[in-house]
C-alpha positions in Angstrom: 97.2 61.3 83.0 99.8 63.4 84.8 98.2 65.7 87.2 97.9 69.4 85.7 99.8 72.4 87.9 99.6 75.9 87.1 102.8 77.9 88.0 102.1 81.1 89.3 105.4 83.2 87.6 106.6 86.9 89.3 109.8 86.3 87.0 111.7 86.1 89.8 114.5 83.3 90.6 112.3 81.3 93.2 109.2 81.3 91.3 111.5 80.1 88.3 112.9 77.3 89.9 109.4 76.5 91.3 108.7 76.1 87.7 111.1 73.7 86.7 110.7 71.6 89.8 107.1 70.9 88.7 107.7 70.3 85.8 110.5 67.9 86.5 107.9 66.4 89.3 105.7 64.6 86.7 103.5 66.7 86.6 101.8 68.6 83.7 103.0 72.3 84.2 102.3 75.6 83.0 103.5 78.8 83.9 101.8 82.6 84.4 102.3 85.7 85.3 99.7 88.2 86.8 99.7 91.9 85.7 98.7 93.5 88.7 99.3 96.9 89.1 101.6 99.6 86.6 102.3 103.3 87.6 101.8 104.2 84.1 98.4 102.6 83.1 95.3 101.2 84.6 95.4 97.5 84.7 91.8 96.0 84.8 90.8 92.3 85.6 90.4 92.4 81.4 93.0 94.6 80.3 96.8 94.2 81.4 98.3 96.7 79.1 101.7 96.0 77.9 104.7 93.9 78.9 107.0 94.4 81.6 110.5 92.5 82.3 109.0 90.5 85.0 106.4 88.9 82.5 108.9 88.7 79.9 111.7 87.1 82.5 109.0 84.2 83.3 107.8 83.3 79.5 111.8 82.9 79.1 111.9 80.7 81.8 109.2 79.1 80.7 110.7 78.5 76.9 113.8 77.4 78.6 112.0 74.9 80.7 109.8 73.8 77.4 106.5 75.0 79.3 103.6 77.5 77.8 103.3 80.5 79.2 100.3 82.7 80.2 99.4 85.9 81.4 96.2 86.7 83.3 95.4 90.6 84.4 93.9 91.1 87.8 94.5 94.7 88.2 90.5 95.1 89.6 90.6 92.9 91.9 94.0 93.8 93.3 93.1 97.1 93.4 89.7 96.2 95.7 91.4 93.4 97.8 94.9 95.0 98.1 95.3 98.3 97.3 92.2 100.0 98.7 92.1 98.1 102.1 96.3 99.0 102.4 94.6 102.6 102.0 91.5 102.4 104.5 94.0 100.4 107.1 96.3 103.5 106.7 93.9 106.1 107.2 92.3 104.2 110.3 95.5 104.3 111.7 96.9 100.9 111.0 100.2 99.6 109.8 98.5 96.7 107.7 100.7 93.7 105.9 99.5 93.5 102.2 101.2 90.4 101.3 98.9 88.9 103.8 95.7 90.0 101.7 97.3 89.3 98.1 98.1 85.8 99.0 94.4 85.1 100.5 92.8 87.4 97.8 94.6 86.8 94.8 97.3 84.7 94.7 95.9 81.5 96.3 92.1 83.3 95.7 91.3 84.3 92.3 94.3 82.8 90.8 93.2 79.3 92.2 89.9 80.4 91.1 91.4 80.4 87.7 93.7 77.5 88.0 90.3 75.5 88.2 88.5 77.4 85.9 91.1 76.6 83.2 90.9 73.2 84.1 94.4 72.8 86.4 94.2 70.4 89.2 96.8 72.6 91.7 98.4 75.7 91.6 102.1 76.2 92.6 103.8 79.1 94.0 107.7 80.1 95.1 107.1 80.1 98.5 109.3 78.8 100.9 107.1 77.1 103.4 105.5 73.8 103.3 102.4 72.0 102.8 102.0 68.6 104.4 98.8 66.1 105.1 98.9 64.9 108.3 97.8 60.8 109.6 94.1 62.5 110.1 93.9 63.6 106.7 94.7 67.3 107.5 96.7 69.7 105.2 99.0 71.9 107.0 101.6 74.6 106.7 104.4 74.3 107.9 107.5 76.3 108.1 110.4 76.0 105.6 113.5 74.1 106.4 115.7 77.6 106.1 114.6 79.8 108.7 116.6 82.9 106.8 113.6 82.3 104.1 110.6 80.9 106.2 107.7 82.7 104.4 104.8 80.7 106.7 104.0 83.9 108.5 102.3 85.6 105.5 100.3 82.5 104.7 98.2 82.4 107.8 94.9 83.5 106.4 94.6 81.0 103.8 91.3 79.2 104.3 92.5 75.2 105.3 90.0 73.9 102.5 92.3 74.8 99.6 95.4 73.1 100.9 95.0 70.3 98.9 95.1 72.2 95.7 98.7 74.6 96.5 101.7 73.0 95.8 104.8 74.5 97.4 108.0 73.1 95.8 110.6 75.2 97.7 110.1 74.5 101.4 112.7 72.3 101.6 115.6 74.2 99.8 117.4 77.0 101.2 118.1 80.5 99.2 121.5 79.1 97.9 120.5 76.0 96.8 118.0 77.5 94.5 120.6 80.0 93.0 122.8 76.9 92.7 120.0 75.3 90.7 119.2 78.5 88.9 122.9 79.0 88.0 123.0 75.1 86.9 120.2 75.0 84.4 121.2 79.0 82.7 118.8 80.8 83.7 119.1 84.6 83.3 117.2 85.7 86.5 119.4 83.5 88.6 121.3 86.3 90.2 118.0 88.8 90.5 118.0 90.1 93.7 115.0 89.5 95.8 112.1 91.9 96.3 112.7 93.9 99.5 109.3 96.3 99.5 105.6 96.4 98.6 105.5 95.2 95.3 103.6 98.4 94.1 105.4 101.0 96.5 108.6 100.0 95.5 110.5 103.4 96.6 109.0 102.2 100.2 107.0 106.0 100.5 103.9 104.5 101.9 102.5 108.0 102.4 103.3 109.6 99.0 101.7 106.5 97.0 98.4 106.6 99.6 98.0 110.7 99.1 98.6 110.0 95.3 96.2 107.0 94.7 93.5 108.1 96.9 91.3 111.3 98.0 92.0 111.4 101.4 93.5 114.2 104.0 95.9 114.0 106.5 96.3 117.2 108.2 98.7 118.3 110.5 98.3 117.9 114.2 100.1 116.9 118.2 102.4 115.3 119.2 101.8 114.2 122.7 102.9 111.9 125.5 101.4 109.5 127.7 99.8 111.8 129.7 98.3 114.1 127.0 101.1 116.6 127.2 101.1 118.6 123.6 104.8 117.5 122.3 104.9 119.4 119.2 103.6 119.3 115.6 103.5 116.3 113.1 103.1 116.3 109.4 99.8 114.0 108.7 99.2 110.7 111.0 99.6 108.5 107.8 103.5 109.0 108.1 104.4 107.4 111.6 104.3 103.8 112.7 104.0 102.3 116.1 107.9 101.9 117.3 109.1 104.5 114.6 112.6 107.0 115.7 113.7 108.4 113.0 111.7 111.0 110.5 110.1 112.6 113.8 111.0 116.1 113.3 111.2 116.3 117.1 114.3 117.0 119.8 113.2 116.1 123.2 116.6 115.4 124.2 116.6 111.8 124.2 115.4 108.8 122.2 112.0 108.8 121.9 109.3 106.6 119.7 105.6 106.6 118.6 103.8 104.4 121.0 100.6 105.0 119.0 98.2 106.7 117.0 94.7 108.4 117.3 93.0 109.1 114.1 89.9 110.9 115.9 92.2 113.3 117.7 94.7 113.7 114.9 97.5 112.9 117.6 100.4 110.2 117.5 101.8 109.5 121.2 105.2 109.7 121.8 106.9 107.4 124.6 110.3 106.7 125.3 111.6 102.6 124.7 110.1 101.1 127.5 106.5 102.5 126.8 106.7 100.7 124.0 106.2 96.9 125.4 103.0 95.1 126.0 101.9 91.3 127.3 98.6 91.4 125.8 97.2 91.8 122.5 93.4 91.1 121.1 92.9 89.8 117.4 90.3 89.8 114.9 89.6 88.0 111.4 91.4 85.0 113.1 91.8 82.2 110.8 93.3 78.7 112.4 94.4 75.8 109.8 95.7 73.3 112.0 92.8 72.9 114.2 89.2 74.1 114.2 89.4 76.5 117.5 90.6 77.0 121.3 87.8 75.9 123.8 90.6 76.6 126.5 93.4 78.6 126.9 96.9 77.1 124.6 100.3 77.8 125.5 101.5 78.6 121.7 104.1 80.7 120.3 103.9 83.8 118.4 105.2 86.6 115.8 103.6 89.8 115.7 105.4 90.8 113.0 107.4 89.3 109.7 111.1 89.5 111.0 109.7 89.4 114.8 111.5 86.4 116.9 108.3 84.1 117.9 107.8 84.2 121.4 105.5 82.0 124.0 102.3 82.8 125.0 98.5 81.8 125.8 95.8 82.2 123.6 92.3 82.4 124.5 89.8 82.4 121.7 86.7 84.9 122.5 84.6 84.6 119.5 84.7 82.9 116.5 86.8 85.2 115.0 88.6 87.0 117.9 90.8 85.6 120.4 93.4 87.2 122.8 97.0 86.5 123.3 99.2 86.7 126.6 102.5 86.6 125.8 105.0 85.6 128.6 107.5 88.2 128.0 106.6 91.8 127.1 107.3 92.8 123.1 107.6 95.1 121.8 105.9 97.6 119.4 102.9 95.7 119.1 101.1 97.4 116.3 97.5 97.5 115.4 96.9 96.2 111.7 99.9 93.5 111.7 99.4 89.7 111.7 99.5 88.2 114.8 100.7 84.5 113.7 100.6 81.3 115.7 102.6 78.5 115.6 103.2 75.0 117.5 106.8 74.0 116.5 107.0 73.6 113.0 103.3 74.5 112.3 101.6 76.8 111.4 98.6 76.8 113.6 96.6 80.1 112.4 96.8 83.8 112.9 95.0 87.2 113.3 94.5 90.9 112.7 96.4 93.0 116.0 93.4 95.1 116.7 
């Protein structure tokens, strides 16, 4: 009996192809799509409302391919897990990374959840990364053969006990080659462009959707620089990151950027480019897949950010969950909320919260 895979379907190209290579693998494949979030009705965990071209792209797809379809609505819990800890981190003064939390949450969390539930052995995803057992019997992640596409870094909280179940077909194709195959079988989402944005802020105004979607206030208040100097005025703390230029409001005669934010205060810190770098960081939540812990300091290497280059350092794990990270050469904009993500060559060995 062929093992039983549940596709999990954005309507997108990659997710598409993911599709067909499962099914194509042997194994018994079925495709679905969760309904997640609309800007014109509330999506529950039991009511997803109606269609939209992403659900009706993937049951296409999955007619093409000759695989059923489904569609699950998770709006609730995306809502609790996603949207309303995006929120808190923003008000707390955080720049968080959703994708982080939908992929631990919901996409390998409550859709696994009902993967198994349904009676599916695995569930398989679009991701370019890859997920190999190791001689000792270990699943790990490890980073996709293109490096323009390597999506590793946003899978670093996923809990090492549910490897076994995820299936990652497209960590060893690159972007073109997936088109290619797209193109070759007909399908009509081969040439969709790829999401660039926070799938529910897709106009990128983090602080419009937060002030629309929640009750909270983000007054006016200083700018200020390193010494406590009163700058000027900014419009509401929620709409500056750490190494932002641009959207300032501010002439000071040169470049400068935030450095930092302080929600108690009401004051975002201004610093010129070189204010911005850092050799330390500390990190919370820490997850690590490839080994159990760090009973003495590891040379690793690190991103603190998506698109960041990864760079060496030492980690020293404090506490079960916290560990801190001494990087051999300053970087910069090191910004509390991101994911602080470790890797040994290839591997993905775990990651962090940037407190």
């Amino acid at each position: 009996m062929n093992k039983k895979v549940l596709v999990a379907m954005s309507g997108g190209v990659d997710s598409a192809v993911a599709a067909l290579l499962i099914s194509r693998g042997g194994y018994d494949a079925c495709g679905i799509t969760m309904k997640l979030w609309s800007d014109t009705e509330r999506v529950t965990d039991s009511y997803s409302g109606i269609s939209n071209s992403d659900i009706d792209d993937a049951a296409a797809i999955c007619k093409k391919i000759g695989i059923e379809h489904r569609i699950t609505s998770l709006g609730d819990s995306f809502r609790h897990s996603v949207i309303d800890k995006f929120i808190s981190d923003y008000k707390n003064g955080a720049t968080p990374n959703p994708c982080v939390e939908c992929n631990r949450a919901i996409k390998f969390g409550k859709l696994l959840d009902i993967a198994l539930e349904m009676g599916f052995d695995s569930i398989a995803s679009g991701h370019y990364a890859l997920i190999e057992q190791d001689t000792s019997g270990r699943y790990l992640i490890k980073k996709a053969l293109d490096p323009k596409k390597d999506q590793s870094y946003v899978l670093w909280s996923l809990k090492k006990d549910i490897l076994s179940r995820i299936i990652m077909p497209l960590g060893s194709y690159t972007k073109e080659e997936i088109r290619e195959i797209a193109r070759r079988e007909g399908f009509e989402n081969a040439h969709k462009s790829d999401s660039q944005d926070i799938c529910f802020i897709p106009d990128g105004d983090y602080a419009g959707f937060i002030m629309k979607n929640s009750d909270c206030d983000f007054p006016c208040g200083d700018f200020i620089d390193t010494e406590g100097n009163i700058l000027g005025k900014h419009k509401g703390i929620i709409n500056y990151t750490v190494g932002q230029r641009k959207g300032l409001g501010i002439a000071l005669g040169r470049p400068i950027f935030v450095k930092s934010k302080d929600v108690l205060s009401n004051t975002v810190t201004l610093c010129d480019n070189d204010g911005l770098f850092s050799k330390r960081l500390t990190a919370s939540r820490a997850n690590f897949i490839a080994c159990d812990g760090f009973s003495a300091p590891t040379r690793l290497s690190a991103k603190i950010r998506y698109k960041h280059e990864e760079s060496p350092a030492t980690i020293i794990q404090t506490d079960t969950d916290r560990f801190v990270l001494e990087f051999e050469e300053p970087q910069r904009a090191i910004a509390k909320g991101q994911s602080v993500v470790l890797y040994d060559g290839n591997t993905l060995v775990g990651g962090g919260i940037i407190d």
